[in-house]
C-alpha positions in Angstrom: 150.0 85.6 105.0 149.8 83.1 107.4 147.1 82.0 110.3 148.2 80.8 113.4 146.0 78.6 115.4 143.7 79.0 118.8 146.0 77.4 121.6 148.6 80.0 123.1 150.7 78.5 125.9 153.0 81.2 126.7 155.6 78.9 125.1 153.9 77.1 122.4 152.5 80.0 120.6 155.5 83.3 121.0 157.9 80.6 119.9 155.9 79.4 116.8 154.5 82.8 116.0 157.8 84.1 116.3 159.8 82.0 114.1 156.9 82.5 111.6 157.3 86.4 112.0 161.5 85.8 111.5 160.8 84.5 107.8 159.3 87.9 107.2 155.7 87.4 105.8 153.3 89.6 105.0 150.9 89.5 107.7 150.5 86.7 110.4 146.7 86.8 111.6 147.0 84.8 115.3 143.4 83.2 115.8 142.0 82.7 119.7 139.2 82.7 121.9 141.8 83.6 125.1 141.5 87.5 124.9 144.0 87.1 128.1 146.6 84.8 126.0 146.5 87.9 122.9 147.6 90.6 125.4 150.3 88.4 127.0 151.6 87.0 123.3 151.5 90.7 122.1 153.9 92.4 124.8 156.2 89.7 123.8 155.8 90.0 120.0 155.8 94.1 119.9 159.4 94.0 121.3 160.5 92.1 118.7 158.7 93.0 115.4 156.5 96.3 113.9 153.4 95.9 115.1 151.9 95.6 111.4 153.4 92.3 110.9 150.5 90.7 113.1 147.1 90.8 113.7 145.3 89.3 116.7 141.5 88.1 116.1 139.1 86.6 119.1 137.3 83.6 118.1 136.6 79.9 118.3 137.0 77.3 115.4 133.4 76.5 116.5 132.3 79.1 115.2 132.7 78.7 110.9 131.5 82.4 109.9 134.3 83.7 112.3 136.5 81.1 110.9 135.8 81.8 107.0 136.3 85.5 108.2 140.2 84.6 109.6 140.9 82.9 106.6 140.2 85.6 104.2 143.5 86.7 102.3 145.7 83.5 103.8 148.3 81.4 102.3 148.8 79.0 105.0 146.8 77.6 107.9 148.0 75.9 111.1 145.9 74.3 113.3 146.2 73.2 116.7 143.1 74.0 118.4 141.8 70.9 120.6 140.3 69.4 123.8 144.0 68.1 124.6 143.8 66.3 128.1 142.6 62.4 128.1 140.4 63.1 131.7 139.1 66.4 130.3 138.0 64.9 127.1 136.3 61.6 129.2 134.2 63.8 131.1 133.3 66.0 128.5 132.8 64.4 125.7 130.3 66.5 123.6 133.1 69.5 123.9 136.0 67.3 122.7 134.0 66.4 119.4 132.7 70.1 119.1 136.4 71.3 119.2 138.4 68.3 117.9 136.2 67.3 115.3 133.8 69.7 114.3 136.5 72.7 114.6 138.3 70.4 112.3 136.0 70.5 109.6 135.1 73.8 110.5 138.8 75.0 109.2 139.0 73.1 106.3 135.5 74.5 105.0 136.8 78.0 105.5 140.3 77.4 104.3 139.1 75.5 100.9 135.9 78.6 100.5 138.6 81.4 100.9 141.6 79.6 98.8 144.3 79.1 101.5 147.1 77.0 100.0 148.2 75.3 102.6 146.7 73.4 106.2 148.8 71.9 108.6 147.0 70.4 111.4 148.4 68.9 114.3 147.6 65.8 116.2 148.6 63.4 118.5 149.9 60.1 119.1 147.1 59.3 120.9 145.2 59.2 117.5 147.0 55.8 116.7 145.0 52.9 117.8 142.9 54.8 120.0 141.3 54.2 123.3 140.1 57.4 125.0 137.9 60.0 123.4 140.3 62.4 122.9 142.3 59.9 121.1 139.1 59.4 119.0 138.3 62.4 118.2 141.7 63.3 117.3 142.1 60.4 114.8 138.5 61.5 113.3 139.9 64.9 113.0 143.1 63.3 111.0 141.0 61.2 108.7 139.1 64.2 107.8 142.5 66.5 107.1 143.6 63.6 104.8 140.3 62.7 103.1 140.8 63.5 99.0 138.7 67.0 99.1 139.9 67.4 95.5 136.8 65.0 94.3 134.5 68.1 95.9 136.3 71.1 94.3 138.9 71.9 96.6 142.2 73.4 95.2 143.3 73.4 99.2 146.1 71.1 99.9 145.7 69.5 103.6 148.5 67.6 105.8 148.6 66.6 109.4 151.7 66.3 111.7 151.2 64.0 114.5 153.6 64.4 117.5 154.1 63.2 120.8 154.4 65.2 124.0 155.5 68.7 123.6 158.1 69.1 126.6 157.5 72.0 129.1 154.6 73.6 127.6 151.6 75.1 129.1 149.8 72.7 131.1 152.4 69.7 130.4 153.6 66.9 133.3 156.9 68.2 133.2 156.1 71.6 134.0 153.7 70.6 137.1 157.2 68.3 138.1 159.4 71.3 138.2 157.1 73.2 140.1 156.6 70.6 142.7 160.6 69.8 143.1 161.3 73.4 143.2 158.5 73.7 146.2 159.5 70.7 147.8 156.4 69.0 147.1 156.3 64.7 145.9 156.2 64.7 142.3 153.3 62.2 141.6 154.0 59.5 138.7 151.0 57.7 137.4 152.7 54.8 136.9 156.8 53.4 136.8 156.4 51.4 133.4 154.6 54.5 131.9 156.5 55.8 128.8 155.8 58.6 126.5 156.9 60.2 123.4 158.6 63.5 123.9 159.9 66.4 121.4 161.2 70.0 122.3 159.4 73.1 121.8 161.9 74.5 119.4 162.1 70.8 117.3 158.6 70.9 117.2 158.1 74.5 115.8 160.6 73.7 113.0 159.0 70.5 112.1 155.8 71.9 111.9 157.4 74.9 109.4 159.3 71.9 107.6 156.1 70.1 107.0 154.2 73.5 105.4 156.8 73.7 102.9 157.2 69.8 102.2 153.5 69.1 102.3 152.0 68.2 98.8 148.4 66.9 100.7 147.1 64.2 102.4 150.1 63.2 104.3 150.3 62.4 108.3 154.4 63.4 109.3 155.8 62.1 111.9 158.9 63.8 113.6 161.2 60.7 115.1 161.3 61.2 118.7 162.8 59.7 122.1 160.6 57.8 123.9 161.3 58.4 127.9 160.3 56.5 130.5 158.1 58.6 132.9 159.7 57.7 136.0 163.2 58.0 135.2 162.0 61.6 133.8 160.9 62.3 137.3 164.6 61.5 139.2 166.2 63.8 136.4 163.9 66.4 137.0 164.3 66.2 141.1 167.9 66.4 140.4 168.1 69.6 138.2 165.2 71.1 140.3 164.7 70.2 143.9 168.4 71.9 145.2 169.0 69.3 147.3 166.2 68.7 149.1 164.8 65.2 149.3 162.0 64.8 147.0 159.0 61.8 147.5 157.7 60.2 144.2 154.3 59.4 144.9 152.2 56.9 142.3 148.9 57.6 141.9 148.0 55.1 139.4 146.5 55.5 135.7 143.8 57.3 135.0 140.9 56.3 133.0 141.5 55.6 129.7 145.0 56.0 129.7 147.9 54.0 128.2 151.2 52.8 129.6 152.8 53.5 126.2 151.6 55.0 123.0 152.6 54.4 119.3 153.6 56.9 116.7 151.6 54.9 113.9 149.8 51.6 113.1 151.2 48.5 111.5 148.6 49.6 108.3 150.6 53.4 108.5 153.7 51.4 108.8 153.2 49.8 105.3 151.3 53.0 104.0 154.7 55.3 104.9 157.9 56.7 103.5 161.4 57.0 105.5 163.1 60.3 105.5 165.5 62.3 107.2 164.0 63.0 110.6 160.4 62.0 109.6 158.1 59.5 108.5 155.5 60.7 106.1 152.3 58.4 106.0 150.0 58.5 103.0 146.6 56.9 102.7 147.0 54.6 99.8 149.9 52.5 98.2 149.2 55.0 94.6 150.0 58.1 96.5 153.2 55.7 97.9 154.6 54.8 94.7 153.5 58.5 93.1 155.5 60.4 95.9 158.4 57.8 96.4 160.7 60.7 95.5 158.8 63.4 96.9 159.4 65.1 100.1 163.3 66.0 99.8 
């Protein structure tokens, strides 16, 4: 049985959920406070599979009882729930710990107290040298994933994948661009130098799914991905989008807190991490290193 987390773009969530549903499990439990985002993710899921192969359940990782109660009878856990916009997170700061952070350990005290297996949470690159709180908070919420919970009982195995920018997702700079080329409106650019890491919807789902299975705890994986240059993004996107009509890029400069490029791990992760096929699998201390060395194949 599986538990699927909070956050349900239209995207995101039907094409994780449903490529989770195509292995055939038992049950997939889909966790969210967005009663609006169940109903829409159900009429998509109910034309593809019987309607007893999930279960949707209203509630916030805030809240631990409703947590522990979602976890009850589940093999693996992922979770994505967060505070995900740098400005957002700056002007509310005591949400983006309650979410990022305390969610966090909210899930991993309900996944270890009900015996899940498995936890895969995911993170961002912002997490690596950080600078804005969501970046903090984020990289708290790592550190606690990958802290030895073993010493305190825990049979729970948990790993974190850390990605970059999830193209054309709910919310994402690349949908807002389409919609503004497609309406004849200037696309606005923070900034021409500003680069970002980018992965696809569908690499992203199966990395995530490659993790569960490769995970053997306390790992950070990290998909390899293409690192675009914002701007030149933009003049693709006017060209696939706008039909012809002459599209304005307008800058409107970097917003507080924000970086003009961001890094997929530190130089300490770089020392602390293993090279395979597609990934990079960082792991906290040199033992775990030389224990896994063969690992992860």
């Amino acid at each position: 049985m599986h538990l699927i987390w909070r956050r349900l773009s239209k995207e995101w969530g039907s094409v994780q959920v449903a490529k989770i549903l195509g292995q055939k499990p038992k049950l997939v439990k889909i966790f969210a406070r967005d009663e609006y985002a169940h109903w829409v993710l159900e009429k998509e899921l109910e034309e593809q599979f019987p309607e007893d192969s999930f279960l949707h359940i209203i509630g916030d990782v805030r809240d631990e009882r409703r947590m522990l109660s979602a976890c009850a009878g589940v093999d693996i856990v992922f979770h994505t729930a967060g505070l995900k916009h740098v400005p957002y997170a700056e002007q509310n700061p005591e949400e983006a710990f309650e979410i990022n952070v305390q969610g966090g350990r909210n899930v991993i005290h309900a996944a270890a107290q009900s015996g899940v297996r498995r936890v895969v949470a995911i993170s961002t690159d912002k997490a690596v040298n950080p600078t804005s709180v969501m970046g903090i908070s984020k990289l708290l919420m790592e550190r606690l994933f990958i802290a030895d919970w073993s010493r305190y009982g825990f049979s729970t195995q948990f790993s974190v994948v850390r990605m970059g920018n999830i193209m054309n997702t709910r919310g994402s700079v690349i949908q807002r661009w389409i919609e503004q080329a497609g309406a004849g409106h200037p696309i606005t650019v923070t900034d021409k130098s500003m680069r970002r890491f980018m992965i696809s919807i569908d690499q992203a789902t199966d990395f995530i799914l490659t993790a569960s299975y490769l995970m053997l705890g306390r790992e950070i994986f990290v998909p390899h991905m293409n690192e675009l240059n914002m701007f030149d993004l933009a003049q693709e996107i006017i060209k696939e989008h706008a039909d012809g009509k002459e599209i304005e890029i307008v800058f409107t400069g970097m917003r507080e807190r924000e970086k003009i490029s961001e890094a997929l791990f530190t130089t300490d992760e770089q020392v602390l991490s293993l090279e395979k096929s597609g990934c990079r699998v960082i792991l906290p201390n040199t033992d775990l290193i030389n224990e896994r060395k063969n690992a992860y194949e």
